[in-house]
C-alpha positions as CSV (number, residue, x, y, z in Angstrom):
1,X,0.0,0.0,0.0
2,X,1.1,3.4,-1.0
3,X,2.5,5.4,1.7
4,X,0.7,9.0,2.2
5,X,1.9,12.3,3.7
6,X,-0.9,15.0,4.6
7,X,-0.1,16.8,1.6
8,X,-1.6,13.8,-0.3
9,X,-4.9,15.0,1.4
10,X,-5.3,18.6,0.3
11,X,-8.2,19.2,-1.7
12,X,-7.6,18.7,-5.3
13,X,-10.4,18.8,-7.9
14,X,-8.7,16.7,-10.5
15,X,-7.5,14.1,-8.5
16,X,-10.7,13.4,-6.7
17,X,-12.4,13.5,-9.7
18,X,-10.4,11.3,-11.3
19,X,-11.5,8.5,-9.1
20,X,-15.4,9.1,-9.4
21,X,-17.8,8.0,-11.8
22,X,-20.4,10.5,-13.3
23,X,-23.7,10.4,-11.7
24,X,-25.5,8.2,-15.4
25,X,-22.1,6.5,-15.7
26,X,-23.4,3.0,-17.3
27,X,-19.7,1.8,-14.8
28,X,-21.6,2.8,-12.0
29,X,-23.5,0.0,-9.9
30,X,-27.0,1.3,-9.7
31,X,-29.0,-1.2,-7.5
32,X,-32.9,-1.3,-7.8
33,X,-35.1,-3.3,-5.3
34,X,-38.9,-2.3,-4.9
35,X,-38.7,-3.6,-0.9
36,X,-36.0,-0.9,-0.6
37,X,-36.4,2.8,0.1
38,X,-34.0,4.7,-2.0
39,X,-32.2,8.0,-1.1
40,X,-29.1,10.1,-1.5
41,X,-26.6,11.6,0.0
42,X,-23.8,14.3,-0.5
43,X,-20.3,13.2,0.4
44,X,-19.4,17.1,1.7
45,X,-15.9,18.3,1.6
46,X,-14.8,21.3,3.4
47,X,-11.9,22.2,0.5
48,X,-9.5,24.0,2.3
49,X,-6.5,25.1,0.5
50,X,-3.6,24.9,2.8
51,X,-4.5,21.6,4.6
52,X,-6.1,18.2,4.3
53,X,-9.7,18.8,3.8
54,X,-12.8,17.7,6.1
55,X,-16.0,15.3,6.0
56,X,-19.0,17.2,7.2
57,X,-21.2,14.4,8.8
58,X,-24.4,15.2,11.1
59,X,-25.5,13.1,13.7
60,X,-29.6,12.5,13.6
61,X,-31.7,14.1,16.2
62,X,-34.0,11.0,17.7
63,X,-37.4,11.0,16.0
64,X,-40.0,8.3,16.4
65,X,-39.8,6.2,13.6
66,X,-36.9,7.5,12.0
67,X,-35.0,4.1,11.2
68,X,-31.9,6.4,11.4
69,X,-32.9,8.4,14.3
70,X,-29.6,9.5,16.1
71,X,-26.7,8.0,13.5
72,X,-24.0,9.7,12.2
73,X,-24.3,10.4,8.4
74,X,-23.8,12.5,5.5
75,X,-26.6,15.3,4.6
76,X,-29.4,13.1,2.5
77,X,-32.5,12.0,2.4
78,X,-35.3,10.2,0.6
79,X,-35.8,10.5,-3.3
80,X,-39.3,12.0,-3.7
81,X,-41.0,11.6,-7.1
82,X,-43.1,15.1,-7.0
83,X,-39.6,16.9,-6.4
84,X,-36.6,15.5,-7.7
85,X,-35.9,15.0,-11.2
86,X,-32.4,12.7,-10.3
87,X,-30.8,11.5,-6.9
88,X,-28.5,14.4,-7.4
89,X,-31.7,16.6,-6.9
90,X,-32.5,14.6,-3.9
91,X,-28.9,14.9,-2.3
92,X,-28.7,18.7,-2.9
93,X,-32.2,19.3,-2.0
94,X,-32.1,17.5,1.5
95,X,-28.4,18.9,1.9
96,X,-30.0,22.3,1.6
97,X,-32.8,21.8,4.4
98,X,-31.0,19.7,7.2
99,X,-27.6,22.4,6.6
100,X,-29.0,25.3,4.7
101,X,-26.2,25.1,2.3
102,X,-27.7,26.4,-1.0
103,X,-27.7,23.7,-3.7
104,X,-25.6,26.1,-6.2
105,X,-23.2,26.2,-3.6
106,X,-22.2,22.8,-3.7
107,X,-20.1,22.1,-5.8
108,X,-20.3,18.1,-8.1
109,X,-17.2,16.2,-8.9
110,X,-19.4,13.0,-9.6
111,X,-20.8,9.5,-7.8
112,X,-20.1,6.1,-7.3
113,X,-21.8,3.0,-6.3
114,X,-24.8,2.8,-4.2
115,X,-24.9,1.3,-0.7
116,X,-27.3,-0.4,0.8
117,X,-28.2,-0.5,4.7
118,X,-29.7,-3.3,7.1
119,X,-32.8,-1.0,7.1
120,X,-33.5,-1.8,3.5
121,X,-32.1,1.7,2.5
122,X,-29.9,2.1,-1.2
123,X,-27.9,5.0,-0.8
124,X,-26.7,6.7,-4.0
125,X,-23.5,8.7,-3.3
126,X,-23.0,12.1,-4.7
127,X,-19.6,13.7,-4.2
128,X,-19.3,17.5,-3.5
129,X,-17.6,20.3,-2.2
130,X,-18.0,24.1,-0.6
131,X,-15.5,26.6,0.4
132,X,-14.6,26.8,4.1
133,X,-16.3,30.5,4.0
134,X,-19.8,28.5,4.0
135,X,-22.1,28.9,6.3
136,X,-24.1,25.6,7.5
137,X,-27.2,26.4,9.9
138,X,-28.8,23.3,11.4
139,X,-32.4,22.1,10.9
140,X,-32.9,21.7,14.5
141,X,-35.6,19.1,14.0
142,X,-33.4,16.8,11.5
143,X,-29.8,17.6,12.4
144,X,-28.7,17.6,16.8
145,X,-25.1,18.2,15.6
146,X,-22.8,19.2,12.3
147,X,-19.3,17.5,12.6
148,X,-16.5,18.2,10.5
149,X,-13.6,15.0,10.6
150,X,-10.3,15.4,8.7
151,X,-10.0,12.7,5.7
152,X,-7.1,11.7,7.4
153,X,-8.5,10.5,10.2
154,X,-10.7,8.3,8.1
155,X,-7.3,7.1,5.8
156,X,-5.7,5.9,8.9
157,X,-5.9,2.5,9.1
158,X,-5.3,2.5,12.6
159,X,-8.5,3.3,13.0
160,X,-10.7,1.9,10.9
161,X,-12.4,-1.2,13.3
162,X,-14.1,-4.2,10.8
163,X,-16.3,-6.9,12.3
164,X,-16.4,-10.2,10.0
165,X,-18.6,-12.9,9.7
166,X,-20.0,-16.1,7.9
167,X,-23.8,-15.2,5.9
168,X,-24.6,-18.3,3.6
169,X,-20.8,-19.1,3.3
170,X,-20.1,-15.8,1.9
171,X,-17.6,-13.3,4.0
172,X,-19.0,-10.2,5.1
173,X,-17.3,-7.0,6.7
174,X,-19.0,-4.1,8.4
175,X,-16.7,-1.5,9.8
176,X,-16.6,1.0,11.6
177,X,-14.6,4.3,13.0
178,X,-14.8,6.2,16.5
179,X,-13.7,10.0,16.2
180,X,-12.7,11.2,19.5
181,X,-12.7,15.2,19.3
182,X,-9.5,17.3,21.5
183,X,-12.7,17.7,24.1
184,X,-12.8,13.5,24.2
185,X,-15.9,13.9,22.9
186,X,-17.0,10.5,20.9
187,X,-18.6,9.6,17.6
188,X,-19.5,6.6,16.2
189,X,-19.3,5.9,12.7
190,X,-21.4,2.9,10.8
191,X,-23.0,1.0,9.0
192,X,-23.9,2.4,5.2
193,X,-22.2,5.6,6.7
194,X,-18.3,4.0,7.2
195,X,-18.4,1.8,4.2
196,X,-19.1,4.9,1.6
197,X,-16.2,6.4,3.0
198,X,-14.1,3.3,2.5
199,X,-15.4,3.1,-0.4
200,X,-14.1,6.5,-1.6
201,X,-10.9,6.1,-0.4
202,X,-10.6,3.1,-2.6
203,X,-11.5,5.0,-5.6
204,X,-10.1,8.2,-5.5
205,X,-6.2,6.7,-3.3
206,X,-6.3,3.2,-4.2
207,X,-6.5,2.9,0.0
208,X,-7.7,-1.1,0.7
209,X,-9.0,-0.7,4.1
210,X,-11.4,-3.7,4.4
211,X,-10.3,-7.3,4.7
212,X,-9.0,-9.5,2.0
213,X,-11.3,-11.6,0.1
214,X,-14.4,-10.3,2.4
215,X,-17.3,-8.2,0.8
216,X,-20.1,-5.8,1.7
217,X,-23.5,-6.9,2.1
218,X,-25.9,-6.5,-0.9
219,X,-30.0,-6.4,-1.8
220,X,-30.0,-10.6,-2.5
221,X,-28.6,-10.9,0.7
222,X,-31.6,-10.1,2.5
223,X,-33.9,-12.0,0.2
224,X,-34.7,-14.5,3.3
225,X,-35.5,-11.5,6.1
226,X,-37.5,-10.1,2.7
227,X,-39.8,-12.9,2.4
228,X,-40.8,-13.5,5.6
229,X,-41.2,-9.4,6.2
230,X,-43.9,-9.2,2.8
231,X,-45.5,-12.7,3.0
């Protein structure tokens, strides 16, 4: 594996986009289930120009029946029919009310492939940036907290936690990361959440952070839980 210095993670528009697929790229793994609910999200990078750039993630305020109620994630939502034309739309759109970020100040480097989460959510990622000048103003009654992490933290292997296991003889990883703030403050990183992230770092520094011959999960792998949810 390539060894990195922080200056291999200042903000650079070319190399990052380099590594990403455009939103209708036919390369890009589009996954389609009618059981699932799908969304988008914007992958949001503080582009700083004198050091290694930031993730803005939020963590949930607890709603009932929010299924996410509480996680740490990027700025996204729910595709609606009546109001977005693309998942891009949807990404920028829900980005704009939880952070009131305006959409034409986010600026699109491109996607890759969606995710899927144990809540029968497919995530479609879309990559963006905004100057460190924005402003981000919380929707109180979506977002408790806005939390910028360096991308450094999230390159370090060191920290990057992977739990493994047997599903119908196939080898699945979820990981995981705890950011720990200069306060000691903790968040917990998950789920759909960690493995975009890993999945970035792939793509755009070739970074292999998940375990050797072990894969995420995907939509037939909950064809059994499916069956006996819709009979």
């Amino acid at each position: 594996m390539k060894k990195y210095t922080l200056n291999d993670f200042i903000f650079d528009e070319e190399i990052i986009s380099k590594g990403l697929l455009e939103y209708e790229s036919d390369l890009r793994l589009c996954l389609e289930d009618e059981r699932f609910t799908k969304g988008a999200v914007v992958f949001l990078i503080i582009a700083y120009s004198n050091k290694p750039y930031d993730l803005v993630l939020i963590r949930r305020t607890h709603r009932d029946g929010d299924k996410h109620s509480g996680e740490m994630s990027f700025p996204g939502g729910k595709f609606e029919k009546t109001r977005d034309r693309s998942y891009i739309d949807t990404a920028l759109r829900e980005t704009e009310e939880e952070l009131g970020i305006p959409r034409h100040k986010i600026n699109v480097l491109g996607s890759f492939d969606d995710h899927i989460t144990p809540k029968f959510f497919i995530i479609t990622p879309i990559v963006g940036y905004i100057s460190p000048e924005q402003e981000m103003v919380k929707e109180e009654s979506e977002v408790k907290e806005i939390v910028k992490i360096p991308i450094t933290f999230f390159a370090d292997g060191n920290n990057y936690r992977e739990r493994t296991y047997l599903l119908h003889g196939n080898k699945i990883a979820v990981g995981k990361y705890i950011y720990r703030t200069s306060e000691g403050k903790k968040y917990v990183i998950f789920g759909a959440t960690t493995h975009i992230i890993v999945h970035y770092l792939q793509s755009v520094y070739d970074l292999e952070l998940m375990r050797s011959g072990y894969r995420r999960l995907n939509c037939s792998d909950f064809r059994e839980r499916m069956r006996r949810n819709y009979k």
